[in-house]
Biopython code that builds the backbone (N, CA, C, O; Angstrom):
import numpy as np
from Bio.PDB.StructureBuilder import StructureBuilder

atoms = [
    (1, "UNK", "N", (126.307, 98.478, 101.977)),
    (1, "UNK", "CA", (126.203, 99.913, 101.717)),
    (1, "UNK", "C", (124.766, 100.225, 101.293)),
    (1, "UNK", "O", (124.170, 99.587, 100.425)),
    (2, "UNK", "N", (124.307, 101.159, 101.911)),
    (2, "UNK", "CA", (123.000, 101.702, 101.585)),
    (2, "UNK", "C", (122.688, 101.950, 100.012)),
    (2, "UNK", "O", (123.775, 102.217, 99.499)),
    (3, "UNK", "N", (121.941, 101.970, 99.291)),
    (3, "UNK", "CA", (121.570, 102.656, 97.932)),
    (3, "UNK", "C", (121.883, 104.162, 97.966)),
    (3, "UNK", "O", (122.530, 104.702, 97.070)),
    (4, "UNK", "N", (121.424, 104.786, 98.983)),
    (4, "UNK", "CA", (121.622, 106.492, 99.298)),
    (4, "UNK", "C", (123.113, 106.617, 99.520)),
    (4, "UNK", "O", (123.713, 107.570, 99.023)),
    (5, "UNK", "N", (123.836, 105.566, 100.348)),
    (5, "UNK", "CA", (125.369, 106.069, 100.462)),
    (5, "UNK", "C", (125.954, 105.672, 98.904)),
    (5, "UNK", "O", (126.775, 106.398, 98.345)),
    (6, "UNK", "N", (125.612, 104.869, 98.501)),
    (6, "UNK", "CA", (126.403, 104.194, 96.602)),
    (6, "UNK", "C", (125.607, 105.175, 95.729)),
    (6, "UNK", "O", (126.070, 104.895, 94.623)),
    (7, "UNK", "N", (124.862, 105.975, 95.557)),
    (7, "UNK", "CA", (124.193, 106.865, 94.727)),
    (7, "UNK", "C", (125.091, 108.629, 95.180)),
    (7, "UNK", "O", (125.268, 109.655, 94.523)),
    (8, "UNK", "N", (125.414, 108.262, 96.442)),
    (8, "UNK", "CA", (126.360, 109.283, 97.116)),
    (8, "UNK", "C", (127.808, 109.411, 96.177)),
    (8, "UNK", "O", (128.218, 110.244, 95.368)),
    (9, "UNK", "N", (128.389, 108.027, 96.778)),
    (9, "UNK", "CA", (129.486, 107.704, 96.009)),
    (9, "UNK", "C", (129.883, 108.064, 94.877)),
    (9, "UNK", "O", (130.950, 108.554, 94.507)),
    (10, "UNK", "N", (128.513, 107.661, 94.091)),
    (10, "UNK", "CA", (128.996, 107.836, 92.789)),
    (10, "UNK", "C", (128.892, 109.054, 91.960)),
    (10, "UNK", "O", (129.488, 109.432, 90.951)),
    (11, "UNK", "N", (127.607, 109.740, 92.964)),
    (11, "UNK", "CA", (128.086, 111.143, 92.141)),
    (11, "UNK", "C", (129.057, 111.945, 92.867)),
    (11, "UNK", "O", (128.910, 113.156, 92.698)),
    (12, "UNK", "N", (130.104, 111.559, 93.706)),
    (12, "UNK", "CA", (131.058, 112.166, 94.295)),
    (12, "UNK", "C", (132.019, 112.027, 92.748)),
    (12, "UNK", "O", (132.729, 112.898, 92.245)),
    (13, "UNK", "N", (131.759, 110.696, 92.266)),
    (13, "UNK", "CA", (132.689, 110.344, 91.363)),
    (13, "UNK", "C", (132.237, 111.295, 90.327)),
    (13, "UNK", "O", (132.955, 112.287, 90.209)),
    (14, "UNK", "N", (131.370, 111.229, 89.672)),
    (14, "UNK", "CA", (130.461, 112.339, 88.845)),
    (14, "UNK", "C", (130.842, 113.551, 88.368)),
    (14, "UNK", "O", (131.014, 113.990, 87.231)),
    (15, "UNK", "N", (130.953, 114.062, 89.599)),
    (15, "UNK", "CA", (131.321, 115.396, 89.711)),
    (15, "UNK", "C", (132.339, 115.931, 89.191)),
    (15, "UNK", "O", (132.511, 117.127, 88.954)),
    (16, "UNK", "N", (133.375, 114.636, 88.908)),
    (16, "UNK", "CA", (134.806, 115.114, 88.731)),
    (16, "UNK", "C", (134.966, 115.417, 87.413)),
    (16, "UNK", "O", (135.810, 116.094, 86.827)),
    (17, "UNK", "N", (133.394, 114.404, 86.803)),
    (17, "UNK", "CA", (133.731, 114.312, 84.968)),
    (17, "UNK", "C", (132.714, 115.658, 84.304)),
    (17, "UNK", "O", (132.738, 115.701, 83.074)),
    (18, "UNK", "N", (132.063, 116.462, 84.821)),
    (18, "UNK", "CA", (131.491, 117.440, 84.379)),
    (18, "UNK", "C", (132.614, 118.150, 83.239)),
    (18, "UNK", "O", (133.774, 118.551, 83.328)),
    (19, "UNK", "N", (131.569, 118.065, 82.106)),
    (19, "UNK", "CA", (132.042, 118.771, 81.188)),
    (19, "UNK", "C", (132.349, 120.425, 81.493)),
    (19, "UNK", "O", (133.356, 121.007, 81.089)),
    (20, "UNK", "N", (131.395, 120.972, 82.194)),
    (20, "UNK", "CA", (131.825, 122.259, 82.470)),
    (20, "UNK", "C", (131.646, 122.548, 83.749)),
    (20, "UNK", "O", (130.626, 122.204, 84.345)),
    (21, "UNK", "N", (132.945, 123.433, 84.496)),
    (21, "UNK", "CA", (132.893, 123.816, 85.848)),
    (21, "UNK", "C", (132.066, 124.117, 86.100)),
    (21, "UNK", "O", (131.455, 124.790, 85.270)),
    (22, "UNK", "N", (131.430, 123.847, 87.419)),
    (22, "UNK", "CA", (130.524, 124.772, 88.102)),
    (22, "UNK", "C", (130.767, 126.306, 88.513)),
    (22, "UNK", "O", (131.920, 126.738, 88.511)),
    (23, "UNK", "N", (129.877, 126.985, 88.804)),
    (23, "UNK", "CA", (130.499, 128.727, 88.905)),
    (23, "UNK", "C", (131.041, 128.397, 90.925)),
    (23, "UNK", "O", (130.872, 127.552, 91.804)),
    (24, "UNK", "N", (131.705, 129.677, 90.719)),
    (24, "UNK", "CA", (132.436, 129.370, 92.100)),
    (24, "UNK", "C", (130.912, 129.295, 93.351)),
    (24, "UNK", "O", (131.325, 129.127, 94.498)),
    (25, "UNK", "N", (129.733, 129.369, 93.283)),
    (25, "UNK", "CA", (128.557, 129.347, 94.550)),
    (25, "UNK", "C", (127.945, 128.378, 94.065)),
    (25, "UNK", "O", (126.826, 128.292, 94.570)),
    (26, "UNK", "N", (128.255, 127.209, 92.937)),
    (26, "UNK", "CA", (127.824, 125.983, 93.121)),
    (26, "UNK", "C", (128.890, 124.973, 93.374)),
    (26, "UNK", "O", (128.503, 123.841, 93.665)),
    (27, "UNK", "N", (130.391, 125.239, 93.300)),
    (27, "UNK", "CA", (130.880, 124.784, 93.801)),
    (27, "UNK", "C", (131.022, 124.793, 95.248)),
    (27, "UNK", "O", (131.551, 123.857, 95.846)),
    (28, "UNK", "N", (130.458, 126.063, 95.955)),
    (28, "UNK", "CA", (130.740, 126.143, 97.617)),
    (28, "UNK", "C", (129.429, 125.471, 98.066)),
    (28, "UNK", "O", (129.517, 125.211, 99.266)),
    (29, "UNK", "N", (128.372, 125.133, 97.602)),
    (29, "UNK", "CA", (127.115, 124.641, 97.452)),
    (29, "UNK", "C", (127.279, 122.916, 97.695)),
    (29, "UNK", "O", (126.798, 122.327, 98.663)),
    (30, "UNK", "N", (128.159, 122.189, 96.460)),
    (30, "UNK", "CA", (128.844, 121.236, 96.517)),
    (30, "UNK", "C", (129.613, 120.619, 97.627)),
    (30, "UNK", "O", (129.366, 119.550, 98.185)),
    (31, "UNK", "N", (130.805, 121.639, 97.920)),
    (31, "UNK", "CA", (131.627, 121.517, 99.194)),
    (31, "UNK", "C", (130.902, 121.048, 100.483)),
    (31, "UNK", "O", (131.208, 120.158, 101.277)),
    (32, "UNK", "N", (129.648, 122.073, 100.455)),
    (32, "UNK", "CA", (129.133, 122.017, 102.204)),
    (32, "UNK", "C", (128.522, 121.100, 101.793)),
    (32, "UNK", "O", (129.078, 120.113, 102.274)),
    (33, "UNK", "N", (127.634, 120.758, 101.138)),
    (33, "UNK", "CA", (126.703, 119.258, 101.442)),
    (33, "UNK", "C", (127.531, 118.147, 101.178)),
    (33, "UNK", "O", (127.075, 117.095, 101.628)),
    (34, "UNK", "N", (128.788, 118.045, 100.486)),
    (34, "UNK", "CA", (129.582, 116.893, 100.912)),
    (34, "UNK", "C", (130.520, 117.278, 102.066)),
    (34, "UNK", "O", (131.308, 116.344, 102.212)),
    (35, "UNK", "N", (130.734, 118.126, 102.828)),
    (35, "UNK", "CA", (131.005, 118.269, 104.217)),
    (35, "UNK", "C", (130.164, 118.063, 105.472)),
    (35, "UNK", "O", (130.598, 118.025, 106.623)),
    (36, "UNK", "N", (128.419, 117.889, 104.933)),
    (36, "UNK", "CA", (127.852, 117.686, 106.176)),
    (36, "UNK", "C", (127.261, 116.607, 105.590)),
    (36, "UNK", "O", (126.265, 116.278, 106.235)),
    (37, "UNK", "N", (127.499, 115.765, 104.430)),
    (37, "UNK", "CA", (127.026, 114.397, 104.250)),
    (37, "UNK", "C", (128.018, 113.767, 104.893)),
    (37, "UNK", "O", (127.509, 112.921, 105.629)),
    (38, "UNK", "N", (129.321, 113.766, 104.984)),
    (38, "UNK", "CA", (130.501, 113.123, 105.688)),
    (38, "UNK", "C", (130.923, 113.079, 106.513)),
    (38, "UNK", "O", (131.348, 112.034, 107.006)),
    (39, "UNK", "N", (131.015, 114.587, 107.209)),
    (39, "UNK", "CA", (131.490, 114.919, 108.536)),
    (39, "UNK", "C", (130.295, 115.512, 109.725)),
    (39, "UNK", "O", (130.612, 115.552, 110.914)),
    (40, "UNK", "N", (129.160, 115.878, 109.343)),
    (40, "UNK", "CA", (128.222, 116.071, 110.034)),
    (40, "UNK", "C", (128.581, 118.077, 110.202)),
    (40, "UNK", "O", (129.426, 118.623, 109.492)),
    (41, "UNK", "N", (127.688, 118.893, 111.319)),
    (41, "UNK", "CA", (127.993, 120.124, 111.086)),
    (41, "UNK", "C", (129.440, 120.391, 111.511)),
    (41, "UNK", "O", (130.213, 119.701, 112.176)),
    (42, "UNK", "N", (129.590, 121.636, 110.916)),
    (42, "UNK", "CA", (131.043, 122.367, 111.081)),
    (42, "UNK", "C", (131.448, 122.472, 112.165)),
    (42, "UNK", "O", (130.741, 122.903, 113.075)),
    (43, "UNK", "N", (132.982, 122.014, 112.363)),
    (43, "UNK", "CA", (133.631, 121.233, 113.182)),
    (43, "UNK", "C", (135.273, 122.342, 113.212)),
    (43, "UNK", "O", (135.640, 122.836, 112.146)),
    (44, "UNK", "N", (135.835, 122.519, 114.105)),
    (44, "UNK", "CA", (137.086, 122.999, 114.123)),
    (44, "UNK", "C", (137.674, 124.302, 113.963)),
    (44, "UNK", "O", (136.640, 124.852, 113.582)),
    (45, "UNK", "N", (138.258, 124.933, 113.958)),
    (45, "UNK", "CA", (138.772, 125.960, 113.988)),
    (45, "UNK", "C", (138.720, 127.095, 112.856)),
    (45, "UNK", "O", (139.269, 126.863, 111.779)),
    (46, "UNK", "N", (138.159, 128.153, 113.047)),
    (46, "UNK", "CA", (137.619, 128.945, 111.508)),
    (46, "UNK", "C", (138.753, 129.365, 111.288)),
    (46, "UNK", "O", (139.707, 129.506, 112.054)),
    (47, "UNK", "N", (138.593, 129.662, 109.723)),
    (47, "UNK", "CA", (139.997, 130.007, 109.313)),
    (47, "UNK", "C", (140.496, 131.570, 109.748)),
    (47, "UNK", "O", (140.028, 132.530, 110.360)),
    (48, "UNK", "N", (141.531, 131.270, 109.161)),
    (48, "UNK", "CA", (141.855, 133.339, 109.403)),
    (48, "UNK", "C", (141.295, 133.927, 108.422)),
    (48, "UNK", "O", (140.815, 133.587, 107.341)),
    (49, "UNK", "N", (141.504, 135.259, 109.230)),
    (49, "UNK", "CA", (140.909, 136.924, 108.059)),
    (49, "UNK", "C", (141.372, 136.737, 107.121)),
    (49, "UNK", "O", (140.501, 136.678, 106.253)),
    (50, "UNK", "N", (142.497, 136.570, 106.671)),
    (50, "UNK", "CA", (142.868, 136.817, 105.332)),
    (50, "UNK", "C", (142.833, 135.256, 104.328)),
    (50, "UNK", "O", (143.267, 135.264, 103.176)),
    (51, "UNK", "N", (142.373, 134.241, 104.843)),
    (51, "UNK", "CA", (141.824, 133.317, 104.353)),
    (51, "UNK", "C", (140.579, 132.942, 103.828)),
    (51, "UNK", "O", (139.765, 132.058, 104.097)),
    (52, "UNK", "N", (140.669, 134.157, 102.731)),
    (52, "UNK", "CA", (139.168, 134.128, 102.118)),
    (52, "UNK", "C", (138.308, 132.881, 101.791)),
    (52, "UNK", "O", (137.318, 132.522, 102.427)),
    (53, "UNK", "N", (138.886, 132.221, 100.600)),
    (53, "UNK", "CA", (138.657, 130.678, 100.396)),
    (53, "UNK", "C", (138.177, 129.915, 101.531)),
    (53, "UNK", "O", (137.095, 129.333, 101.608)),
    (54, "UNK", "N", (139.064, 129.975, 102.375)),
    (54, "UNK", "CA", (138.783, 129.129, 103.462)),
    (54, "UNK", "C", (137.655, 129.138, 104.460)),
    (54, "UNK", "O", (137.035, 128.286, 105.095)),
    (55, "UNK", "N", (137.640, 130.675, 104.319)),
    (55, "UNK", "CA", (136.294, 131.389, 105.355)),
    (55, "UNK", "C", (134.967, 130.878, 104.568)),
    (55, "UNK", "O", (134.097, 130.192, 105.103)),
    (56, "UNK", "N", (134.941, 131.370, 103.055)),
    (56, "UNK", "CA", (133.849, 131.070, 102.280)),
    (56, "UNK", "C", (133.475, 129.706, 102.965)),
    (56, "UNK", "O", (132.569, 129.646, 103.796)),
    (57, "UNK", "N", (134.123, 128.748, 102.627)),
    (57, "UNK", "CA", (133.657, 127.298, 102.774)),
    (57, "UNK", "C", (133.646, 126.996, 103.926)),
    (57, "UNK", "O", (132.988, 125.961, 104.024)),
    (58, "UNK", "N", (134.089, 127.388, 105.088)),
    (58, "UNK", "CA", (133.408, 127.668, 106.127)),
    (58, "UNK", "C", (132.077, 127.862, 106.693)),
    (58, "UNK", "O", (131.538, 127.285, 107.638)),
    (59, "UNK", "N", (131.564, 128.986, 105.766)),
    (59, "UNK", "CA", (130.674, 129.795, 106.320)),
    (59, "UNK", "C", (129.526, 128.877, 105.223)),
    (59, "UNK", "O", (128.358, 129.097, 105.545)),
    (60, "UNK", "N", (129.661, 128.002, 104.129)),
    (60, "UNK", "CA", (128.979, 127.702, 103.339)),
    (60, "UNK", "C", (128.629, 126.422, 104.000)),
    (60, "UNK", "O", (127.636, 125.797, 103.628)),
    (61, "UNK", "N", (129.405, 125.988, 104.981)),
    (61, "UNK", "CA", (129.357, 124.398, 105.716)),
    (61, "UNK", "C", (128.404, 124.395, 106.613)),
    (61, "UNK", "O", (127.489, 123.598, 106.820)),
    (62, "UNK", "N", (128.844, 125.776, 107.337)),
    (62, "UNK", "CA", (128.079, 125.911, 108.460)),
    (62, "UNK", "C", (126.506, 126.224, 108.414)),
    (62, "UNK", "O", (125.666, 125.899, 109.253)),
    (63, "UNK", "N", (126.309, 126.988, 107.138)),
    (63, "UNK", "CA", (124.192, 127.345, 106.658)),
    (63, "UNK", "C", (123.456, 125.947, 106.780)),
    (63, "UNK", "O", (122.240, 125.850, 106.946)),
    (64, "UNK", "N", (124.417, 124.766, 106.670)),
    (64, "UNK", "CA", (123.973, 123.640, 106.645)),
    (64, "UNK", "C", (123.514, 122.601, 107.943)),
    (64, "UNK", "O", (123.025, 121.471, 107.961)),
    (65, "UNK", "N", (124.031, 123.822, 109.292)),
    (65, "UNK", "CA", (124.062, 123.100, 110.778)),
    (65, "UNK", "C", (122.649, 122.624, 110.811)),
    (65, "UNK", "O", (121.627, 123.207, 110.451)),
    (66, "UNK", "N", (122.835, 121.312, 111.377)),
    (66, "UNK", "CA", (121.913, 120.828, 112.122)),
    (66, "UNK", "C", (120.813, 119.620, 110.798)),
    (66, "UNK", "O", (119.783, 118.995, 111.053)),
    (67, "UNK", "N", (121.447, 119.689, 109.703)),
    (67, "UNK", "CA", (120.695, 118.970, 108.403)),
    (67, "UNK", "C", (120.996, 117.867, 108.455)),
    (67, "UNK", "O", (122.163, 117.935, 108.069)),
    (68, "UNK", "N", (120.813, 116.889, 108.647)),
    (68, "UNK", "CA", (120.941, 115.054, 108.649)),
    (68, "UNK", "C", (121.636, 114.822, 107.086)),
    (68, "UNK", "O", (121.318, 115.229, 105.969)),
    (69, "UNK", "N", (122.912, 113.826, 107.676)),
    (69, "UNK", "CA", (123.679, 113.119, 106.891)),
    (69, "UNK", "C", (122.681, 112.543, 105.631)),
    (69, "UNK", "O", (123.307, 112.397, 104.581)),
    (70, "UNK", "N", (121.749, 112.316, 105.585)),
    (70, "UNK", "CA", (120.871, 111.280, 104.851)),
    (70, "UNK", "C", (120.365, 112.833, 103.464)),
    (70, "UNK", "O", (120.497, 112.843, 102.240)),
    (71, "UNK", "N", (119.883, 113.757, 104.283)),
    (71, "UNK", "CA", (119.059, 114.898, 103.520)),
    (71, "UNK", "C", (120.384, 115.553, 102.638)),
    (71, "UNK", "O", (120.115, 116.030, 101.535)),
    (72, "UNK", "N", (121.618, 115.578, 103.048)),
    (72, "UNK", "CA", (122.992, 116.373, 102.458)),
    (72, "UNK", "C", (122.981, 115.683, 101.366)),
    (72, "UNK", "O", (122.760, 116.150, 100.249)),
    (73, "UNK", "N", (123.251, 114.375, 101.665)),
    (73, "UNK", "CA", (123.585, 113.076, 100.615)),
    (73, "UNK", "C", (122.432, 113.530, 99.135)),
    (73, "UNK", "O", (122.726, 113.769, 97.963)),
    (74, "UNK", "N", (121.512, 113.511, 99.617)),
    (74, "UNK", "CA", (120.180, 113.759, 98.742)),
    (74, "UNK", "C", (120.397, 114.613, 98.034)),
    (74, "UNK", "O", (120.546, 114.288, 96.857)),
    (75, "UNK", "N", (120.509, 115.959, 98.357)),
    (75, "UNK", "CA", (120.453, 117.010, 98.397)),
    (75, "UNK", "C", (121.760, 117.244, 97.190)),
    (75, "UNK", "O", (121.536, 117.702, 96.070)),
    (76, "UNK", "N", (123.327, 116.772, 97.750)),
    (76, "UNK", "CA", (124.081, 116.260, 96.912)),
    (76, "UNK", "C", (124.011, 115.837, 95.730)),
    (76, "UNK", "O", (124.637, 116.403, 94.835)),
    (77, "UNK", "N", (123.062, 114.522, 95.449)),
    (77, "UNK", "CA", (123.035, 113.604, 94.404)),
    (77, "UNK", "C", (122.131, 114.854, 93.231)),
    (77, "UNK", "O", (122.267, 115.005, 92.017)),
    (78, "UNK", "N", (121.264, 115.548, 94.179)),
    (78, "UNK", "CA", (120.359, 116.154, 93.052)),
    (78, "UNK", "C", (120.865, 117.577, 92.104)),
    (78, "UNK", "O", (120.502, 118.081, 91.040)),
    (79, "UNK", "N", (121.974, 117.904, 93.221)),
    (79, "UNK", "CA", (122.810, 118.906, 92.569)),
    (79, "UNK", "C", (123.421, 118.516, 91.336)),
    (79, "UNK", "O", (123.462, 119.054, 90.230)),
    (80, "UNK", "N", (123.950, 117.305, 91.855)),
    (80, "UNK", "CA", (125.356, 116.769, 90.741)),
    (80, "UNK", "C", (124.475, 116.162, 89.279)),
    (80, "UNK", "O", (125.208, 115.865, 88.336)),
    (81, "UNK", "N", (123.101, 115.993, 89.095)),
    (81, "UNK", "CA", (122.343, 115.155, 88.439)),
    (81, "UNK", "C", (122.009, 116.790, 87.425)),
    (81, "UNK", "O", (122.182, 116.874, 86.209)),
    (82, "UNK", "N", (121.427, 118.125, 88.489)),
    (82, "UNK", "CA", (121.338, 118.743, 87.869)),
    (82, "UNK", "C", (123.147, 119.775, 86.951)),
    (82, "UNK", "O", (123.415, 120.373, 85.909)),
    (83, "UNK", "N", (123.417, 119.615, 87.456)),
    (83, "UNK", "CA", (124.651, 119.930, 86.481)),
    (83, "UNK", "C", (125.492, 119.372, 85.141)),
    (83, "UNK", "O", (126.446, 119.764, 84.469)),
    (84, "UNK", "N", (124.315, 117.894, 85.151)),
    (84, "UNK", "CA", (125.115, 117.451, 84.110)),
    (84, "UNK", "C", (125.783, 115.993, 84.759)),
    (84, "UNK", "O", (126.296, 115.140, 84.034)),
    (85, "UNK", "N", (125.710, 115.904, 85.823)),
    (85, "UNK", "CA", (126.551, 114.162, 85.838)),
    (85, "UNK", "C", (125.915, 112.880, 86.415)),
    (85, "UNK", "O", (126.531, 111.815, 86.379)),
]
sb = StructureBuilder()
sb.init_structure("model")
sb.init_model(0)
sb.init_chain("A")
sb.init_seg("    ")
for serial, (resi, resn, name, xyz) in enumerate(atoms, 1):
    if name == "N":
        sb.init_residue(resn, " ", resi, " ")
    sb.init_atom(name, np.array(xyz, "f"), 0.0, 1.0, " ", f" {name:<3s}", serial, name[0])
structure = sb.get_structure()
């Protein structure tokens, strides 16, 4: 395992122990760069209209098209470091 994928890992793990939530646009912030560190750009079927939630993180996955697995990961670790974990 790479250092960048185990530094990944672990603030995936990280994240969970934050003393205080993130506000709901650093959590959708969160979501997409561990959606395009993992799965690469947005993939599949958008949600419905009345699937707000779902659209959000959608649309938060997708600002991220075309960003390399390696830069998300990064990008990731520095979020979760600045919040506290």
């Amino acid at each position: 395992m790479s250092d960048l994928k185990a530094k990944f890992e672990h603030a995936t793990q990280d994240v969970m122990k934050l003393t205080d939530s993130p506000d709901p646009d650093m959590k959708l912030k969160l979501y997409a760069l561990y959606k395009q560190s993992t799965e690469g750009d947005v993939s599949g079927p958008k949600p419905g209209f009345f699937d707000f939630v779902g659209t959000a993180k959608n649309e938060a996955w997708g600002k991220l098209k075309d960003m390399k697995s390696d830069e998300a990961m990064q990008k990731y670790i520095d979020l979760v470091k600045k919040l506290g974990g």
